[in-house]
C-alpha positions as CSV (number, residue, x, y, z in Angstrom):
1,X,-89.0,28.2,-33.4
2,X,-87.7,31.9,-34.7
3,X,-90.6,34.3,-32.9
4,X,-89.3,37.4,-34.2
5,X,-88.3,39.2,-37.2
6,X,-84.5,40.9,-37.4
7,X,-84.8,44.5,-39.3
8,X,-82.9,47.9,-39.7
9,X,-85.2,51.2,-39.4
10,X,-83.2,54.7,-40.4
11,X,-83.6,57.3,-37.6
12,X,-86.2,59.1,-39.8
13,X,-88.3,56.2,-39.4
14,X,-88.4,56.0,-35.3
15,X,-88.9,60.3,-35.6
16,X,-92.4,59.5,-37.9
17,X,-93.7,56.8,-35.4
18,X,-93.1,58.8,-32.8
19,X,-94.6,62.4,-34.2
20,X,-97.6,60.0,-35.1
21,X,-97.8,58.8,-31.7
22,X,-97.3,55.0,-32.7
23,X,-93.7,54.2,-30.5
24,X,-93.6,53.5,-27.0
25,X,-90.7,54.6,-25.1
26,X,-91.8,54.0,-21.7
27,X,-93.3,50.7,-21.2
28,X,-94.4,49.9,-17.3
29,X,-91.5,47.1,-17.4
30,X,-88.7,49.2,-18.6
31,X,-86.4,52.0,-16.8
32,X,-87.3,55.5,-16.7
33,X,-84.9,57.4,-18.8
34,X,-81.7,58.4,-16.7
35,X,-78.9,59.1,-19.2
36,X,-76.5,62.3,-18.4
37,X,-76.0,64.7,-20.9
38,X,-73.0,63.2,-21.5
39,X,-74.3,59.8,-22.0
40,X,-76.5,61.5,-25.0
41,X,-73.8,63.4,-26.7
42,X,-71.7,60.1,-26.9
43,X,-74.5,58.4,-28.1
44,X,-75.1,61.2,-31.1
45,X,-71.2,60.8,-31.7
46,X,-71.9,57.6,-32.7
47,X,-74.2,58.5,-34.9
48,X,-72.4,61.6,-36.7
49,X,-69.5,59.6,-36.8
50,X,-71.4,56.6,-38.8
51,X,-70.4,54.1,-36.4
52,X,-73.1,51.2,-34.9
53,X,-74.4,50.9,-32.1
54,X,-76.6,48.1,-30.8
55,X,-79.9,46.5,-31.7
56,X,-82.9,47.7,-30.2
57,X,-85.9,45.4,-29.4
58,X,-89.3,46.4,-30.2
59,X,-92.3,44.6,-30.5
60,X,-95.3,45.7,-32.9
61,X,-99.2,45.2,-32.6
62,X,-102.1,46.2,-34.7
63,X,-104.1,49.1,-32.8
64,X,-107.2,50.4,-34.1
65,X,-105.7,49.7,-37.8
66,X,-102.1,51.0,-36.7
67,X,-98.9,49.7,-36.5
68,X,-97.5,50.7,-32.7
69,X,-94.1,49.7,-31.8
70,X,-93.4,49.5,-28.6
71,X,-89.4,49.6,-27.0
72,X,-88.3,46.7,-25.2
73,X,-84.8,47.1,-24.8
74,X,-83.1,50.5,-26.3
75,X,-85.2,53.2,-25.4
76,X,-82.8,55.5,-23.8
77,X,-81.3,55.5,-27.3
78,X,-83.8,56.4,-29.2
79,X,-85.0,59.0,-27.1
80,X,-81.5,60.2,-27.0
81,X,-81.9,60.5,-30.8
82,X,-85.2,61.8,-30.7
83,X,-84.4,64.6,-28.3
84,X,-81.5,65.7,-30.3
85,X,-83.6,66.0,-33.2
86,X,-85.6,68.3,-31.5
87,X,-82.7,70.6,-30.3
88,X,-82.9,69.5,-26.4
89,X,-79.2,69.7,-26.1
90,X,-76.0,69.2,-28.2
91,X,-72.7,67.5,-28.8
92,X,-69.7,68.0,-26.3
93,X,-66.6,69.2,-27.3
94,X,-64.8,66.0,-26.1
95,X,-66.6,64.0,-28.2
96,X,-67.2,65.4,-31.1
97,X,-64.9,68.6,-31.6
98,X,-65.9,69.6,-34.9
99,X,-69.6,69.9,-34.5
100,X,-69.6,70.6,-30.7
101,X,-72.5,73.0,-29.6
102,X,-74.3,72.7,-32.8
103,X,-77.9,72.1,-32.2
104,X,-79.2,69.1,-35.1
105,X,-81.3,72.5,-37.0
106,X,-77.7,74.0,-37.2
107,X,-75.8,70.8,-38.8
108,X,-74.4,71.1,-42.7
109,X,-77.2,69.7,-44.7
110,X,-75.5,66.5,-45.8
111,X,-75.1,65.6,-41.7
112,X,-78.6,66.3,-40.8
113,X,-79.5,64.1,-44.0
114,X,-77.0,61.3,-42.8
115,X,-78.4,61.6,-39.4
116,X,-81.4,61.4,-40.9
117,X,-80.4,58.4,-42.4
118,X,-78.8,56.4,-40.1
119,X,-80.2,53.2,-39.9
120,X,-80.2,51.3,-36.4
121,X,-80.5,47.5,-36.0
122,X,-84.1,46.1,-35.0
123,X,-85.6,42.7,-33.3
124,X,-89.1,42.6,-33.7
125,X,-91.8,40.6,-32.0
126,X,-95.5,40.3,-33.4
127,X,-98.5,40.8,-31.2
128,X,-96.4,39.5,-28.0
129,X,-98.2,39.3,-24.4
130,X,-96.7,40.9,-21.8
131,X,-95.5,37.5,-20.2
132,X,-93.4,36.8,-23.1
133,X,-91.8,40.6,-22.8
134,X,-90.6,40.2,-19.6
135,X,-89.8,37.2,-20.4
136,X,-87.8,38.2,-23.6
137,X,-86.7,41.3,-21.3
138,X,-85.0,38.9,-18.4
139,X,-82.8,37.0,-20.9
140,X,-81.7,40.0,-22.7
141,X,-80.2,40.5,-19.6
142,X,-79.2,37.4,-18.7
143,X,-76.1,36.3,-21.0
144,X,-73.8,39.4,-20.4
145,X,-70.2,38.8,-19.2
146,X,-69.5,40.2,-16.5
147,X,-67.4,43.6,-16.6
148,X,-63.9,43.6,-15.6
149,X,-62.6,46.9,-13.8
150,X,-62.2,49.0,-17.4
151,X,-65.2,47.6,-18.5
152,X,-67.6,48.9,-16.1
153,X,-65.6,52.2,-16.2
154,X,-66.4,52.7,-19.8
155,X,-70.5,51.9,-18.3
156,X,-70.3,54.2,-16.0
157,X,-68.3,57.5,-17.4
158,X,-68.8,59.7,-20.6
159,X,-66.2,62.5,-19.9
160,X,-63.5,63.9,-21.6
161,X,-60.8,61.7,-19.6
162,X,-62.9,58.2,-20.5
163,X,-63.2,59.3,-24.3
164,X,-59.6,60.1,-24.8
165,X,-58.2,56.9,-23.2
166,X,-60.2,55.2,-25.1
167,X,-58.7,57.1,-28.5
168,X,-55.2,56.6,-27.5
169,X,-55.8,53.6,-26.4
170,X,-57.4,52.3,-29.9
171,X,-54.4,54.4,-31.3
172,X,-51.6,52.7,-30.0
173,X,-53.1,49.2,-29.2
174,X,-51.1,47.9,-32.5
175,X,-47.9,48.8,-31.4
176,X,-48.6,47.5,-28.0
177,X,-49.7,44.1,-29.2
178,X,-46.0,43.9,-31.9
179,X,-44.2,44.9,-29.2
180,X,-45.8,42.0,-26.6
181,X,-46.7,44.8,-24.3
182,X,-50.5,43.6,-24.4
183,X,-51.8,40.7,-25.6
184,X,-54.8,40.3,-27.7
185,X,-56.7,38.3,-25.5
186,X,-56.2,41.2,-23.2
187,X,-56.6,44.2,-25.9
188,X,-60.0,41.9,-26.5
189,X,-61.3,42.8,-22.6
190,X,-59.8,46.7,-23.0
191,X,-56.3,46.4,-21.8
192,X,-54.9,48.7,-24.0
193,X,-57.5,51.9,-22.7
194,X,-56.7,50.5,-19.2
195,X,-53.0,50.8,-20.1
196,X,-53.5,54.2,-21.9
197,X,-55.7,55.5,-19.1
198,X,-53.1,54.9,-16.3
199,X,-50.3,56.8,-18.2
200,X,-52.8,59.3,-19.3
201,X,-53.4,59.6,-15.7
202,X,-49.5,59.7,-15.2
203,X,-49.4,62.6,-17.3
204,X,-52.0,64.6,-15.7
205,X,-51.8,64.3,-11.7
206,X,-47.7,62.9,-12.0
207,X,-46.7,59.0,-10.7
208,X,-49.7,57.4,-9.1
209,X,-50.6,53.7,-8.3
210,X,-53.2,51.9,-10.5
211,X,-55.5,51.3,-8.4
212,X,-56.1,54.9,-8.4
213,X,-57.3,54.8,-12.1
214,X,-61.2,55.0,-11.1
215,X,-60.5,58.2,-9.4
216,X,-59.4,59.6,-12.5
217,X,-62.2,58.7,-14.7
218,X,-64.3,60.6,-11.8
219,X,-62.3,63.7,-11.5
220,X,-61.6,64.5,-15.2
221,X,-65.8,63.6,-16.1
222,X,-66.8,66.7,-16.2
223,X,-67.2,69.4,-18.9
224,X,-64.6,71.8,-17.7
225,X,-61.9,68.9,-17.9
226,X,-61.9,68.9,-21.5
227,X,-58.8,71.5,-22.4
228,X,-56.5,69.9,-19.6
229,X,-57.2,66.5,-20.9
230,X,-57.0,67.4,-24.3
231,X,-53.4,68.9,-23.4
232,X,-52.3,65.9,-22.0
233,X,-53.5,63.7,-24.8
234,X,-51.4,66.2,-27.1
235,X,-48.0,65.6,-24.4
236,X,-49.3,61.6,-25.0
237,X,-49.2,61.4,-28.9
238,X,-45.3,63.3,-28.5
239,X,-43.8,60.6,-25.9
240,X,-45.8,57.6,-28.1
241,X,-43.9,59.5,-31.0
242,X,-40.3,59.2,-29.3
243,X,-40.7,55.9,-28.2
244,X,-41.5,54.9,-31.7
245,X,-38.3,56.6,-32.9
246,X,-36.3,54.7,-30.1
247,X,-38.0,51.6,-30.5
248,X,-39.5,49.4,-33.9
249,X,-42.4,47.2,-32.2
250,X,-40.3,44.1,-32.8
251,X,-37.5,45.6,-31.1
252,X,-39.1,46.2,-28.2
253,X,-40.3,42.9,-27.6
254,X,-37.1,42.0,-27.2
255,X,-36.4,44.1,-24.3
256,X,-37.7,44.2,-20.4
257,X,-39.7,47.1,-21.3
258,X,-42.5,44.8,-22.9
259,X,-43.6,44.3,-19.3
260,X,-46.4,46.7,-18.9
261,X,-44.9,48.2,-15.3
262,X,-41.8,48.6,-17.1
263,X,-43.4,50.3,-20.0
264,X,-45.1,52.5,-18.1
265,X,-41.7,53.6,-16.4
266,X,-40.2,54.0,-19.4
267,X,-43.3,56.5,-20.4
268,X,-43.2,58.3,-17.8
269,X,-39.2,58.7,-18.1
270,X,-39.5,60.1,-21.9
271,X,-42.1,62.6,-20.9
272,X,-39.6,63.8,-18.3
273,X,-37.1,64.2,-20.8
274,X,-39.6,65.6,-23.4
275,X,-41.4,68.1,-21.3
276,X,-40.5,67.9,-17.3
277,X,-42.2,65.8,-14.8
278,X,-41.9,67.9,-11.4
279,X,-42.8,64.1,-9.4
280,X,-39.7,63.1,-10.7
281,X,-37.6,65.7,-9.2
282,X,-35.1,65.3,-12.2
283,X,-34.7,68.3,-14.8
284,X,-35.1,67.9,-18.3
285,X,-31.3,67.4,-20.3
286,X,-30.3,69.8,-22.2
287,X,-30.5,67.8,-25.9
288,X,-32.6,64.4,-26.4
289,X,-30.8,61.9,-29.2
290,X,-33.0,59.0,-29.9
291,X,-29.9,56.9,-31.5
292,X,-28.4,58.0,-27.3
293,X,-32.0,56.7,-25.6
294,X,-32.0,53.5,-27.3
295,X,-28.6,52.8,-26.2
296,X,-29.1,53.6,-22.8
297,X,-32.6,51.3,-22.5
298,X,-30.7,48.6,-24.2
299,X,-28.0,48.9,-21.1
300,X,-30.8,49.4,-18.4
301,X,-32.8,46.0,-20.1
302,X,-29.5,44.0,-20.1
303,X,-28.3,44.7,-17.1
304,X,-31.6,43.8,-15.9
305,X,-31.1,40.3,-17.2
306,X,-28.0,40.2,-16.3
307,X,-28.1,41.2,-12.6
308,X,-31.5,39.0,-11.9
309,X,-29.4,36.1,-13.5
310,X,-26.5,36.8,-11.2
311,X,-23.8,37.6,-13.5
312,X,-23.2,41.3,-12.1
313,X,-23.3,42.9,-8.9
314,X,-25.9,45.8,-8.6
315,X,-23.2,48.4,-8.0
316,X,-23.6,51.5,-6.0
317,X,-26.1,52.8,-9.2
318,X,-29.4,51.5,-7.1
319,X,-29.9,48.4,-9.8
320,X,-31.1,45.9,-7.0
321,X,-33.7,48.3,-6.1
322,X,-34.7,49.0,-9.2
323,X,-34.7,45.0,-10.2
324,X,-36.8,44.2,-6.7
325,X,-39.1,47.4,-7.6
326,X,-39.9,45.7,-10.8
327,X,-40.6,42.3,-9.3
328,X,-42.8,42.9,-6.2
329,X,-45.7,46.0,-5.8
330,X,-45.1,46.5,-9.1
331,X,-47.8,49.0,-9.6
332,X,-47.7,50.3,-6.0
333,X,-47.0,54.6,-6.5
334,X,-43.3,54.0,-4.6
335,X,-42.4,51.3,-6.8
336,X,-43.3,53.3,-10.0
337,X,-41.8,56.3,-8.8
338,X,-38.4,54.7,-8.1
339,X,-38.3,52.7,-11.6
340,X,-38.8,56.1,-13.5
341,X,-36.6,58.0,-11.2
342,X,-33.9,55.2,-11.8
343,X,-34.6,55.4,-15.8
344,X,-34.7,59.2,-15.8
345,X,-31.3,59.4,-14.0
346,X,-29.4,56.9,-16.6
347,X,-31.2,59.1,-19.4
348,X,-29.5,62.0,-17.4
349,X,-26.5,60.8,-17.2
């Protein structure tokens, strides 16, 4: 049987409750409130931005005449929200560029009004003992899937590095999925801002292995990150660009670069030819043809094919080590590094 009540309440609502003393934030059962600064700003993103976020649980009980509410689950949220309101700090410039250091007083009056507004899904439970809370409070926590890798970096950082892989990963995760790189089982558990983080990454400290991905979220979550990430992100839309010139989704997929270490070789090889990658070692040409890249790609994928088939010898070119290096290790920082190099050179020559 149904024992509780499913509701929306606009922000203004939760600001009256609490002005009037009648919400809870800080039952005995629940967490102390430990979000960052950073954690807050994303949260008020959210909000500016319109988007949802999820339910809270409350439960309500009849004091002394009143309705007080009391927070179950969501109450760093809403003090998030309440704190904003009350000018205790504002929005970061990586998440929200237009109205970054605008304190809520400050907003345009049709923001503050929508923020005012917003409405944020609510459970209820009537007049429930404290059993049933922590009861209520156990199973809330009870059903989640456990986090892959990406997954429990997006819980744990707020920075500028985690916020833009996760825009260019949404950006792009289309063409990805047309062009097989991803899949959408995978896109479904975040593959495609695990995939845009490691060449983000790429971009940013040069050829790396994957497994050094965490470090990055760590190193680029502060504040004073934001203009070099932002300046990679910019050299990230331009090689995305190219490679759409060169390559139609569909045409992709019908190439060796739909492998996702081969993809990210072939990324890192346009941004060399695009703006320089001093890893590489290789100069930038002279002139950059698309209609001249896509023929050379086509060669490299086919005599991939060809070679592991054992139609053609490898030559004196270095195409058995590039064929092994995209076999074995394959995300290993020698392996990488040798696949672009190998790329870079045919783009070169």
């Amino acid at each position: 049987m149904k024992s509780f009540d499913t509701r929306a309440y606009s922000v203004s609502d939760f600001a009256e409750w609490h002005a009037a003393g009648r919400l809870v934030l800080d039952p005995k059962f629940q967490r102390r409130s430990v979000w960052t600064r950073q954690a807050k700003s994303y949260l008020i993103d959210t909000v500016l931005r319109g988007k949802p976020m999820p339910k809270v649980l409350i439960t309500q009980s009849l004091v002394d005449g009143q309705n007080v509410r009391t927070v179950v689950d969501g109450q760093q949220r809403l003090r998030a929200i309440l704190e904003f309101l009350d000018g205790s700090f504002t929005v970061l410039h990586g998440h929200n560029e237009e109205y970054s250091g605008t304190e809520y007083d400050d907003l345009p009056g049709d923001v503050k009004q929508a923020v005012w507004q917003y409405e944020i899904g609510v459970d209820v439970l009537f007049e429930t003992e404290l059993s049933e809370l922590l009861d209520t409070f156990a199973r809330l926590n009870t059903y989640s899937v456990k986090l892959n890798a990406t997954e429990l970096l997006n819980a744990t950082y707020l920075g500028a590095f985690k916020t833009t892989a996760h825009a260019l990963g949404h950006k792009y995760a289309q063409y990805w999925m047309d062009s097989k790189v991803l899949t959408a089982p995978k896109v479904a558990r975040m593959a495609e801002v695990e995939l845009s983080a490691d060449l983000l990454g790429a971009l940013m400290d040069g050829v790396t292995p994957k497994k050094n991905v965490p470090a990055l979220y760590k190193k680029y979550d502060s504040e004073g990150a934001e203009v070099a990430v932002s300046r990679a992100a910019r050299e990230f839309h331009e090689v995305m660009r190219f490679i759409g010139d060169v390559f139609d989704p569909q045409d992709l997929a019908l190439t060796n670069f739909n492998r996702v270490h081969l993809f990210y070789s072939l990324f890192v090889s346009v941004a060399n030819m695009l703006t320089g990658r001093p890893d590489l070692g290789i100069s930038r040409p002279s002139a950059v043809v698309p209609h001249r890249v896509r023929i050379v790609l086509d060669d490299i994928s086919a005599e991939f094919d060809e070679y592991a088939a054992g139609d053609i010898s490898a030559g004196d070119g270095g195409l058995d080590k590039f064929v092994d290096a995209s076999r074995r290790a394959t995300t290993d920082a020698d392996k990488r590094l040798l696949r672009s190099v190998f790329i870079s050179k045919r783009l070169h020559a």
